[in-house]
C-alpha positions as CSV (number, residue, x, y, z in Angstrom):
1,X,56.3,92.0,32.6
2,X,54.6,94.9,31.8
3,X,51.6,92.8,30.6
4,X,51.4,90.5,32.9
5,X,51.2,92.8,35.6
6,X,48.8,94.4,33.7
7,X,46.9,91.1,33.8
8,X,47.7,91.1,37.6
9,X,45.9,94.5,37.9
10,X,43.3,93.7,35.6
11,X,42.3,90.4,37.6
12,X,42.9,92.5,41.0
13,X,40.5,95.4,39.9
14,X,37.6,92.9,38.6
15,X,37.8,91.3,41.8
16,X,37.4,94.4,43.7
17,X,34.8,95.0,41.7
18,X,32.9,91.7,42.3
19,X,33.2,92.4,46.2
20,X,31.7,95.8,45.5
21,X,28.7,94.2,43.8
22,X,28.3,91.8,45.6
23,X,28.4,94.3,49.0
24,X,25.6,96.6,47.1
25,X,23.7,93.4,46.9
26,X,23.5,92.1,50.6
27,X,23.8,95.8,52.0
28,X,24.7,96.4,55.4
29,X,23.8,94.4,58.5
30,X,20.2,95.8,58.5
31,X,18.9,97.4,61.8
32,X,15.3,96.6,62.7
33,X,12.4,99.1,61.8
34,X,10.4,100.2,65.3
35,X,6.8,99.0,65.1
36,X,4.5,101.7,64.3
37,X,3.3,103.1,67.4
38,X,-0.8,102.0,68.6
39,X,-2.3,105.5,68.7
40,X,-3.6,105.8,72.7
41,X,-7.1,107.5,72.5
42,X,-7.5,110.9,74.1
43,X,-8.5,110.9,77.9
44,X,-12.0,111.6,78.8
45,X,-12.7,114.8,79.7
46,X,-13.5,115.2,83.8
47,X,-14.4,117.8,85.8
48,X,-16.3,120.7,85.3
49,X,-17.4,121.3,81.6
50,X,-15.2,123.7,79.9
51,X,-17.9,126.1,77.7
52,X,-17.0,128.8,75.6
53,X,-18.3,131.9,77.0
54,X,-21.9,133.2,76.0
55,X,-20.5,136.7,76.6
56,X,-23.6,137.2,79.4
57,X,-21.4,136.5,83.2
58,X,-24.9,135.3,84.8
59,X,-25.6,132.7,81.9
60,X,-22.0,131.6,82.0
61,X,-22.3,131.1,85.6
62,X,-25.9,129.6,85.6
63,X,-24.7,127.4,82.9
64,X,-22.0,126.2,84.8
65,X,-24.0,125.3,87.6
66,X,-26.6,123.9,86.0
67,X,-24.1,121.6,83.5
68,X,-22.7,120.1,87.0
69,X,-26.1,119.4,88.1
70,X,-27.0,117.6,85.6
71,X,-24.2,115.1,85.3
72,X,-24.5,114.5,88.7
73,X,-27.9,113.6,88.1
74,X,-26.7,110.9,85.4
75,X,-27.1,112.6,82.4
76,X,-24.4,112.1,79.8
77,X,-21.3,115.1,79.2
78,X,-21.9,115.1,75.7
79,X,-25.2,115.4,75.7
80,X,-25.1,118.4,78.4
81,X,-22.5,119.9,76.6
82,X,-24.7,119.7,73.3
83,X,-27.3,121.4,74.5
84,X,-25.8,124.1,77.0
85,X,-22.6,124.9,74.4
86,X,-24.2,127.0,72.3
87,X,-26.4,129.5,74.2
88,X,-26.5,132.6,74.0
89,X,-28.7,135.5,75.4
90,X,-31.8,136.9,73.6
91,X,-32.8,140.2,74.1
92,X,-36.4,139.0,75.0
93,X,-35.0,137.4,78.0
94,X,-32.4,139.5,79.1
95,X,-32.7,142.9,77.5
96,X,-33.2,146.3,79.4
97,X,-37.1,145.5,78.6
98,X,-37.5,142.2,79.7
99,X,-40.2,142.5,82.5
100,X,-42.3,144.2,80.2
101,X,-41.6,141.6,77.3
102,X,-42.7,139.0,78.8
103,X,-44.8,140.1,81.4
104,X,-48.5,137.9,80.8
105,X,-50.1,141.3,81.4
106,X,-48.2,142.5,77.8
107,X,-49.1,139.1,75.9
108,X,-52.0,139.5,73.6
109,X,-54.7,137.1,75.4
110,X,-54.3,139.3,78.1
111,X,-53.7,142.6,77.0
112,X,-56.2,143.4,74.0
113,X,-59.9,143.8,74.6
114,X,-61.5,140.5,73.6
115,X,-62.5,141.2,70.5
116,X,-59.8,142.6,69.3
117,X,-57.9,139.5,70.7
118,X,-60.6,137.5,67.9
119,X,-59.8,139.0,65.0
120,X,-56.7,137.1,64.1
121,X,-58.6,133.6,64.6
122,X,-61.6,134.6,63.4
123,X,-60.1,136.3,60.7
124,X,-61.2,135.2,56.9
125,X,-57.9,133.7,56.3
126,X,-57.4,131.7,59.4
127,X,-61.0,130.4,59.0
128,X,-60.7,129.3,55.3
129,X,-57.1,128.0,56.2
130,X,-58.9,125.6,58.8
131,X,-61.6,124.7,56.2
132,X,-58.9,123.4,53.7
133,X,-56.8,121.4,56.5
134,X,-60.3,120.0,57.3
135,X,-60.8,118.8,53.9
136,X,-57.3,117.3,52.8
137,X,-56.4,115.8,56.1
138,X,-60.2,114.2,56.4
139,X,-58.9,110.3,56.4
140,X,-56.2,111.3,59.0
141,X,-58.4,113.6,61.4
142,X,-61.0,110.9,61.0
143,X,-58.8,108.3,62.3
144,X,-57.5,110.7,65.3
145,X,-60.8,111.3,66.1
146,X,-61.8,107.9,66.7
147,X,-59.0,106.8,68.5
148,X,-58.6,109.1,71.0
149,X,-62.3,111.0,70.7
150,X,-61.7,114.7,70.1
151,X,-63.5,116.3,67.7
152,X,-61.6,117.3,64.8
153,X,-62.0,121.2,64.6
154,X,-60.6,121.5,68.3
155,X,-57.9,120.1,66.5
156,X,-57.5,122.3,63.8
157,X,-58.5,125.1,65.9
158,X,-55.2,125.0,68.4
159,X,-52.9,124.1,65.6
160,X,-54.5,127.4,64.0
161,X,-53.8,129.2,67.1
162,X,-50.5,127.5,68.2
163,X,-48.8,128.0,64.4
164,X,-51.3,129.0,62.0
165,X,-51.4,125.2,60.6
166,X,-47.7,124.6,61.5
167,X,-46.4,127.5,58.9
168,X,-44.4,129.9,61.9
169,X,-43.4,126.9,64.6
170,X,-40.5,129.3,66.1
171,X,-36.9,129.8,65.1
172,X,-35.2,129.8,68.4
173,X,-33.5,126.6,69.8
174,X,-35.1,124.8,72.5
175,X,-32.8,124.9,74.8
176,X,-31.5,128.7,74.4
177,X,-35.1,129.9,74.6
178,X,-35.2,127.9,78.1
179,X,-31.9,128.4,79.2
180,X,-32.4,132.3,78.9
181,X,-35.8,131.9,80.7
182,X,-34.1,130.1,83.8
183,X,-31.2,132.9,83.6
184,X,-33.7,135.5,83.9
185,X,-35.2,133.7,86.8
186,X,-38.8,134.2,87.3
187,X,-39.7,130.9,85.8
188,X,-36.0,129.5,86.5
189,X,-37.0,125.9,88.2
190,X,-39.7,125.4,85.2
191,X,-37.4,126.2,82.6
192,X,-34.8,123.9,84.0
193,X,-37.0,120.9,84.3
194,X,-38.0,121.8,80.7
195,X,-34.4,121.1,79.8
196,X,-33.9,118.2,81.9
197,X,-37.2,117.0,79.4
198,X,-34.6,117.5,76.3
199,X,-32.1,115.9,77.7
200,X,-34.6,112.9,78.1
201,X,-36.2,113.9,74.2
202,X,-32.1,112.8,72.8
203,X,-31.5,110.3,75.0
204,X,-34.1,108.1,74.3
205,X,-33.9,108.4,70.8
206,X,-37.2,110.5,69.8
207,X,-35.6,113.5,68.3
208,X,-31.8,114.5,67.3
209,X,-30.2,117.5,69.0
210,X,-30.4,119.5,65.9
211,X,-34.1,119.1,65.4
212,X,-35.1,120.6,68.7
213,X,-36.3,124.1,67.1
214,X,-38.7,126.2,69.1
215,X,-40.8,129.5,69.4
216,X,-39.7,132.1,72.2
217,X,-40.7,130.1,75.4
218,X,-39.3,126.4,74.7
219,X,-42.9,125.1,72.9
220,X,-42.3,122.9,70.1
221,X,-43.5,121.5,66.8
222,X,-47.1,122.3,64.9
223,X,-49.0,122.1,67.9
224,X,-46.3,123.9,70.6
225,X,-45.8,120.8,73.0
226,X,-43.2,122.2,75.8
227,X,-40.4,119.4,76.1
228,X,-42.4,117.7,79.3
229,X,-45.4,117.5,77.3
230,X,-44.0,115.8,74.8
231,X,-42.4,113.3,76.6
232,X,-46.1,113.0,78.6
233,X,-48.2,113.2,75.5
234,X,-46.3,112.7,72.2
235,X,-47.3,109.9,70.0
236,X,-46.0,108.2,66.9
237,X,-49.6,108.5,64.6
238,X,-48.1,107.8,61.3
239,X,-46.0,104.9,62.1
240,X,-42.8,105.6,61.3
241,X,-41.2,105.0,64.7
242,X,-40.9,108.5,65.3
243,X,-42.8,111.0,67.6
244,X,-41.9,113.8,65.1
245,X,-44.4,117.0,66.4
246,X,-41.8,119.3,64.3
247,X,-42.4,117.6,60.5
248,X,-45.7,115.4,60.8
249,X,-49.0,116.3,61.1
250,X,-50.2,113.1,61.6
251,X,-48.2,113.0,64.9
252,X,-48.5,116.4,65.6
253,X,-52.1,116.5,65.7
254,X,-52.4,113.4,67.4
255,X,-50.8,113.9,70.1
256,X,-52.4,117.2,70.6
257,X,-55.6,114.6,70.6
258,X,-53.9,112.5,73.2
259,X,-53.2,115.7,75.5
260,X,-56.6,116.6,75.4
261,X,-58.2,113.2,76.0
262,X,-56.2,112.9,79.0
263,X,-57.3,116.4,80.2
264,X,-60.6,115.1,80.2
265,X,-61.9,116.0,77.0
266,X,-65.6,114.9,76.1
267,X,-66.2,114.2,72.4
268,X,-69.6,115.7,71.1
269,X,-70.1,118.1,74.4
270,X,-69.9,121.6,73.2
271,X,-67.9,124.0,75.2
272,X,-69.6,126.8,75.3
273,X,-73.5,128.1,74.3
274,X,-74.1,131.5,74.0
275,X,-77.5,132.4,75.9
276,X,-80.1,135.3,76.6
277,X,-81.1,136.0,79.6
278,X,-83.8,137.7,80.5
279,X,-84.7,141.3,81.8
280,X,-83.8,142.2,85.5
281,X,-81.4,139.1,85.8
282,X,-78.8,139.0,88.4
283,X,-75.6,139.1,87.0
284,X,-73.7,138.3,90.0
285,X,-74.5,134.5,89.2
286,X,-71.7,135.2,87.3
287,X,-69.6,134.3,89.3
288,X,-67.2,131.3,87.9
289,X,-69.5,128.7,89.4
290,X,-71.0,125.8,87.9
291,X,-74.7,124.9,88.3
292,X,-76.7,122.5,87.2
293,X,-78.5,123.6,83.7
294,X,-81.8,123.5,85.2
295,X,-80.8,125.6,87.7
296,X,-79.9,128.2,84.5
297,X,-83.1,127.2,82.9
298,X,-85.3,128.1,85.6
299,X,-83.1,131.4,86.1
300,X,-84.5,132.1,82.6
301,X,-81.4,131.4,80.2
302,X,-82.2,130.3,76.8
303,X,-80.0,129.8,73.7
304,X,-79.4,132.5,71.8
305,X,-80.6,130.5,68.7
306,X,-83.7,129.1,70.2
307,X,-85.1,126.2,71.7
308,X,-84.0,123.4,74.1
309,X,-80.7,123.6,75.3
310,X,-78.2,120.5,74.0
311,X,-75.4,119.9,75.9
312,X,-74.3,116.3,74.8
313,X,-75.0,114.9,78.2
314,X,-73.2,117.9,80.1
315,X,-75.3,118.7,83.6
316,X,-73.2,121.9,84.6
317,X,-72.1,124.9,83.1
318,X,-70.7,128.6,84.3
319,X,-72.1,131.6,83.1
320,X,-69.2,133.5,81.5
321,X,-69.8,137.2,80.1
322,X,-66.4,138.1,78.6
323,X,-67.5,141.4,78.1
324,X,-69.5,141.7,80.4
325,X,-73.1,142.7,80.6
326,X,-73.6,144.5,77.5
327,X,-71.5,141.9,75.4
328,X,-72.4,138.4,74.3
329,X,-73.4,135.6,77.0
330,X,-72.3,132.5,77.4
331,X,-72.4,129.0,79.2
332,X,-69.5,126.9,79.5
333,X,-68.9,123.8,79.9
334,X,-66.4,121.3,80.6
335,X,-64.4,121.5,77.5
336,X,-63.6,125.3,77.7
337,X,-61.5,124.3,80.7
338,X,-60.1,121.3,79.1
339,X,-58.7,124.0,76.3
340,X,-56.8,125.9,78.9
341,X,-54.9,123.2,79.9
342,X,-53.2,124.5,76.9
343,X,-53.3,128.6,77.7
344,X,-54.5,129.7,80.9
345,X,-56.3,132.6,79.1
346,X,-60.0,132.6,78.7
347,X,-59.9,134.7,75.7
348,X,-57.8,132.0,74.5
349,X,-59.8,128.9,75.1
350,X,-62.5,131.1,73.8
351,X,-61.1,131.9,70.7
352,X,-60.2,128.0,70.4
353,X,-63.8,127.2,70.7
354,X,-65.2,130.0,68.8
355,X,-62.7,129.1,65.5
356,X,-63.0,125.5,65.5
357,X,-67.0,126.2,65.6
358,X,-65.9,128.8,62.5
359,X,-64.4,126.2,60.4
360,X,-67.3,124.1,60.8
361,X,-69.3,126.5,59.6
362,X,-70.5,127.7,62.5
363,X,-70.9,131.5,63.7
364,X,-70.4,133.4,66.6
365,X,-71.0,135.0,69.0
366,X,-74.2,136.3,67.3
367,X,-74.3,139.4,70.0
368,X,-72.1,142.3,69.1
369,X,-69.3,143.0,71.2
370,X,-69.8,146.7,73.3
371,X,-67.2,148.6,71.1
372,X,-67.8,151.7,72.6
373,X,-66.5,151.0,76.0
374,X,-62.7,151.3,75.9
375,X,-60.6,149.0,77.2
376,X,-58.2,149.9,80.4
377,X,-55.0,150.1,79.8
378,X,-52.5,147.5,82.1
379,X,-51.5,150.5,84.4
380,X,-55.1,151.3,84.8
381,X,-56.2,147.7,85.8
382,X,-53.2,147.6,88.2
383,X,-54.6,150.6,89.9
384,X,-58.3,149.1,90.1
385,X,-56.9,146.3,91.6
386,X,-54.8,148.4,94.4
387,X,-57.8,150.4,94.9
388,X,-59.8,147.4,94.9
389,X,-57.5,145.8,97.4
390,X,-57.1,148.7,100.1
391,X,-60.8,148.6,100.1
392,X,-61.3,145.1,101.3
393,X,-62.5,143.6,98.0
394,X,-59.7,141.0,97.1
395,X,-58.7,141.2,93.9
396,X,-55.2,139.5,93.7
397,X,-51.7,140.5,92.7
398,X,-52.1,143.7,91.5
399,X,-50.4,142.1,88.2
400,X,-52.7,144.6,85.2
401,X,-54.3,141.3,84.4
402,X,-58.3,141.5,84.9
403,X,-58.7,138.1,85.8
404,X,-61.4,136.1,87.5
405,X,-60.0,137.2,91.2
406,X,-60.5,140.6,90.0
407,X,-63.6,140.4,88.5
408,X,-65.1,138.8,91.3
409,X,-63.9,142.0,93.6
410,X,-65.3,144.5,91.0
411,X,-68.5,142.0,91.7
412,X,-68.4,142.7,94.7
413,X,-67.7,146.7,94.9
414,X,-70.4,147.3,92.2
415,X,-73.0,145.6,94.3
416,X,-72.4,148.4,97.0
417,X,-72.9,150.8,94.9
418,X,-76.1,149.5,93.0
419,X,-74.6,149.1,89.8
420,X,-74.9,146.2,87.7
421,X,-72.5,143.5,88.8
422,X,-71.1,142.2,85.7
423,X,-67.2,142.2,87.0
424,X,-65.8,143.5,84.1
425,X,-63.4,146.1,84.3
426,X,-64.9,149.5,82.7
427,X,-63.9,153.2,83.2
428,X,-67.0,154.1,85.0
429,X,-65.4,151.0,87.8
430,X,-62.2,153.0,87.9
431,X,-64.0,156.2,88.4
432,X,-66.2,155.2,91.2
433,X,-62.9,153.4,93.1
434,X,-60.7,156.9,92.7
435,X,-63.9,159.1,93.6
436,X,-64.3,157.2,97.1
437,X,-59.9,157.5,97.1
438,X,-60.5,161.6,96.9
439,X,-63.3,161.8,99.2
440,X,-61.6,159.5,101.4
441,X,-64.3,157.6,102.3
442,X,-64.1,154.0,103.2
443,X,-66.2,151.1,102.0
444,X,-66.0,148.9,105.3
């Protein structure tokens, strides 16, 4: 008994266990794992665009403005938020000085007496620099040259002046140099269609948003092309699909070639001669007009150098004394004017002319400069203007800039009193406008 109910147990407990194993294997009734859920991708951003604050409350609120504006206009949210995201202000912009800063009046051109302006470009280093680009980039100027017909050293000569031969091509961002110019407001309408330009620049593939480096004002690249420049005048010279006026000098240069060709640049026409003139002449013919070189040949001007006058098929030209009568003397012609299509400045067309002439081994101007008569200061010019002004000679916004209005007013005054009307700005000018101001007399 005992052992078969032993035998009972036995067979009772290995059945037991055979249901056990046999439950392990199958498991319970399995419940059905949820699908993995399809990840929904985040909702486009709408509405205004939310920046981080630049710290400045008038660029955060010019930003935001101009942001809507321009995604109203079409232009993509990324892309606006690309370029406006990081700005912040520069004290050049929007310090405590910033009239002064960037005042023309206090930028060099403008500023320093003209030979002072000179000695950077005309300076042994710039000149021998030009020299060297001339020779290792011969088969790629050549090829510029012929293509779009400017001569060479007009090249050389602005990328010279523009960057020193591309090594300082600015370290500000494009669009925080512009941005802070259209916050500070003077220039604000430029500066925004300058950025509208980059927007176009990324959008159409020529550059990346990263690669948009500039110098103080928004110029760009080796040869300073402002964003609607470059979209005007930028060319792809070396073939690599790319307008790239930051890295290549092929491009860089040629589209520097291509502005200037279609600012009317004529290949083998010098742009200025310097001249002598002869005893008794009357300076007031010059007075920023063209006339027709016989006209100046039968007034008695000859080229400093001798002989005939060649002009490359040029028939007009301006007498120009940049320092005035005691200083060199020069005709211009066409091509000066072309180079201020670049700079406004004559001293700085000048200096393009006189360099690129330099690195071909050309000198000039073979007149000394008038050293001895020192320059006016900006405060001083601003009261020769006023004075100038409240006598009935026009001379312009009283801005400290000596500029051809002005010049043609001090024209004007010296003529009354018998002195040689040159129109440059000297203290003895000054003198004789605050000598009439204490005697109270009038001129009209």
């Amino acid at each position: 008994m005992v052992i078969t109910g032993w035998a009972r147990s036995k067979w009772m407990l290995t059945a037991a266990v055979c249901g056990l194993l046999a439950s392990c294997a199958n498991g319970p009734p399995s419940t059905p794992s949820p699908k993995p859920g399809v990840e929904q991708p985040p909702l486009a951003e709408t509405g205004p665009i939310r920046f981080t604050s630049s710290g400045h409350a008038a660029m955060d609120a010019w930003r935001d403005d101009f942001a809507a504006r321009a995604m109203a206009a079409g232009h993509d949210r990324a892309l606006v938020k690309s370029l406006l995201e990081g700005i912040r202000p520069l004290p050049l912009w929007l310090g405590s000085e910033v009239q002064a800063a960037t005042a023309p009046s206090s930028q060099a051109e403008f500023a320093k007496p003209i030979w002072d302006y000179l000695k950077v470009p005309m300076g042994q280093t710039r000149i021998t620099s030009g020299k060297t680009k001339l020779t290792a980039l011969s088969p790629t100027l050549a090829a510029i040259e012929a293509k779009y017909g400017v001569d060479r050293q007009v090249l050389l000569a602005i990328w010279g002046m523009e960057t020193s031969f591309g090594s300082f091509t600015g370290k500000d961002d494009a669009a925080n140099a512009l941005a802070n110019m259209a916050v500070e407001g003077r220039r604000r309408a430029f500066a925004e269609a300058e950025i509208y330009a980059l927007m176009e620049i990324v959008e159409n593939g020529y550059a990346r948003r990263d690669q948009l480096g500039s110098g103080w004002a928004g110029a760009m690249g080796h040869t300073q092309f402002m964003p609607t420049t470059y979209i005007a005048h930028a060319v792809d010279f070396d073939g690599d699909g790319k307008r790239d006026v930051w890295k290549s000098e092929a491009d860089a240069l040629a589209s520097a070639a291509n502005y200037l060709a279609r600012s009317g640049y004529v290949k083998g026409q010098p742009w200025g001669l310097e001249v002598r003139l002869p005893a008794e002449f009357d300076y007031s013919l010059a007075d920023g007009s063209e006339r027709r070189m016989e006209a100046w040949v039968a007034a008695g001007l000859t080229p400093i150098t001798g002989g005939a006058f060649e002009t490359g098929g040029a028939e007009f030209g301006e007498l120009w004394l940049p320092a005035g009568h005691e200083g060199p003397k020069y005709l211009l012609f066409k091509n000066f004017n072309v180079f201020k299509t670049y700079n406004r400045a004559d001293s700085y067309a000048f200096a393009v002319g006189l360099s690129g002439d330099a690195i071909m081994g050309k000198t000039g101007p073979l007149t000394p400069w008038p050293t001895h008569l020192a320059p006016l200061s900006v405060a001083d010019i601003r009261a020769l203007q006023q004075g100038l002004n409240d006598r009935g000679f026009d001379a312009g916004a009283v801005d400290g800039i000596a500029g051809r209005r002005t010049k043609l007013a001090i024209q004007a005054f010296q003529k009354t009193l018998g002195q040689v009307a040159d129109g440059y700005p000297t203290q003895r000018v000054l003198d004789s406008l605050q000598a009439l101001g204490a005697s109270g007399a009038g001129m009209n």
